[in-house]
Every structure is written in structure tokens, then in C-alpha cells.
Residue, then its C-alpha position, 0 to 999 in steps of 0.5 A: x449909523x452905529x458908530x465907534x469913537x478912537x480918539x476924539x477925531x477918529x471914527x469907525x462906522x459901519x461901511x455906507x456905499x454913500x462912503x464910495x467917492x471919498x474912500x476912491x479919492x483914498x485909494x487913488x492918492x495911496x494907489x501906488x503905496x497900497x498896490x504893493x500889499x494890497x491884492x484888491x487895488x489892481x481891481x478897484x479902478x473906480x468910484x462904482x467899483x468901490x460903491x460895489x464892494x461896499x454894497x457886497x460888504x453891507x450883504x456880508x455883514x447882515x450875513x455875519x460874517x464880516x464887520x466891515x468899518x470905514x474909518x473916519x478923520x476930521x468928518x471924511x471916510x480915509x481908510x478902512x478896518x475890518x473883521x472878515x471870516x467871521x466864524x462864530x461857531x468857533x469864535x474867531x475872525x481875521x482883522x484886515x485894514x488900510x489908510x490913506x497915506x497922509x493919516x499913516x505914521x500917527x498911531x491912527x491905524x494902532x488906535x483903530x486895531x485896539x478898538x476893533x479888537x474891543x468890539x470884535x471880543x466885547x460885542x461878538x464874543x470872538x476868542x481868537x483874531x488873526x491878522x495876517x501882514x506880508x513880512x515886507x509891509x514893516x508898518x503892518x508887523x509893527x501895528x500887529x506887534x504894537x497892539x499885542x498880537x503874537x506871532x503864530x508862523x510864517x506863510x510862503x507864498x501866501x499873498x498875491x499883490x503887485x504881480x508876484x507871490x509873498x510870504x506872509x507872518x500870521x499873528x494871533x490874539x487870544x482874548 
């Protein structure tokens, strides 16, 4: 299992369905809190449906098109990171990501950003990440903003989550 070192315990490894019931227990204890900006929550309603979105993000990733990575604290899988879209004719890819709330508000997820933008730019030689965040989730923008990505423009409507529509600022981070 390929495996990238954060901070001496954080972890980022490649999704494992065997990762499904800890990242579930995740989702279940944020629900409330991920619901707001997160359109997959209101359809991740069991431990199968999440062991069927990591089997889905194994097929994705031997594809080349998504580098989805499970964040690990402490031994346990808490959260998720991810290069999704990946276009390597044009060398550019999206960033998206949570946590389990517990672990916010540590810098962990700041952390995990820069080094998924070292492999995303070391690794696969993208030029350009984009990372999209509603421009109500302040933790999102100040992740985005913290690690060095510039704000490219403002969406309307672009985000569909907790049953309404919501504009969203694009960033961009040029190698």
C-alpha cells in the first residue's frame, strides 16, 4: 500500500475498501457539519455505500484519472484527500477533501493540501491544481488560502449541497 508521510502521525494512503467502516464512522459523527458543503453526504447512508465509492475510486485511479487518498491519524482512516479530474494531456487536476470534525482546526488538513500538491506536481507532473470551496465554508477558503492558492474567480450557483444552490470561489495553484 503506497503511503505518504504529513507529520509523524499523519498518513496519506491509497483508498482501501477495507478503509470503508472507519471512514463511515467518519461521515456519521461529521454528517451534520459535512452535509452543509458536501453534495455526496445525502447519499453515503452506509458502510456498503462508502466500500462502493472506494471500489469506484480504485477503477478511477488505475484509469489515471483520480488519486484518491485516505487520511490516516494515529493508525485510523479519519478523512479523505483527493486529485480528481485528472487530465494529464494538459497537466492539471482538482483538489477536494474532508475530515472528520474532531481532527479540524489543527492545521492537519493544511498539512495533508501541501503534500498532496508535492505528489500532484512532483509525481504526476501537473502544472496547474484547482481547488473550488463554497464561499461560505471560511475553513475551506482559509486551507486554500493558507497553502498558497490564488483566487481565480467566483461561481454562481456552482455547488449543489444541503438542498440549495451556492456560489463558489475557484482558486488555482500554478507549479
Amino acid at each position: 500500500m503506497q503511503e505518504w508521510s504529513v507529520r509523524e502521525n499523519v498518513k496519506l494512503r491509497i483508498v482501501d475498501p477495507d478503509d470503508a467502516e472507519s471512514l463511515y464512522q467518519q461521515i456519521e459523527k461529521t454528517r451534520p457539519q459535512l452535509a452543509k458543503y458536501m453534495p455526496w453526504v445525502e447519499s453515503t447512508k452506509s458502510v456498503e455505500d462508502e466500500r462502493k465509492f472506494l471500489v469506484y475510486c480504485q477503477g478511477m485511479i488505475a484509469d489515471k484519472k483520480l488519486l484518491a487518498l485516505s487520511i490516516w491519524i494515529n493508525g485510523e482512516p479519519v478523512g479523505m484527500i483527493d486529485l480528481h479530474n485528472i487530465d494529464l494531456d494538459n497537466s492539471h487536476a482538482e483538489v477536494g477533501y474532508w475530515l472528520g470534525g474532531e481532527y479540524q482546526g489543527n492545521g492537519v488538513m493544511t498539512d495533508c493540501l501541501r503534500k498532496l500538491l508535492e505528489i500532484g506536481f512532483d509525481e504526476l507532473k501537473l502544472h496547474k491544481i484547482e481547488l473550488l470551496a463554497e464561499q461560505v465554508n471560511k475553513a475551506s477558503n482559509a486551507v486554500a488560502v493558507k497553502v498558497g492558492f490564488k483566487m481565480e474567480g467566483q461561481l454562481k450557483d456552482e455547488i449543489h449541497s444541503n438542498g440549495k444552490f451556492h456560489d463558489a470561489n475557484l482558486y488555482g495553484f500554478i507549479r
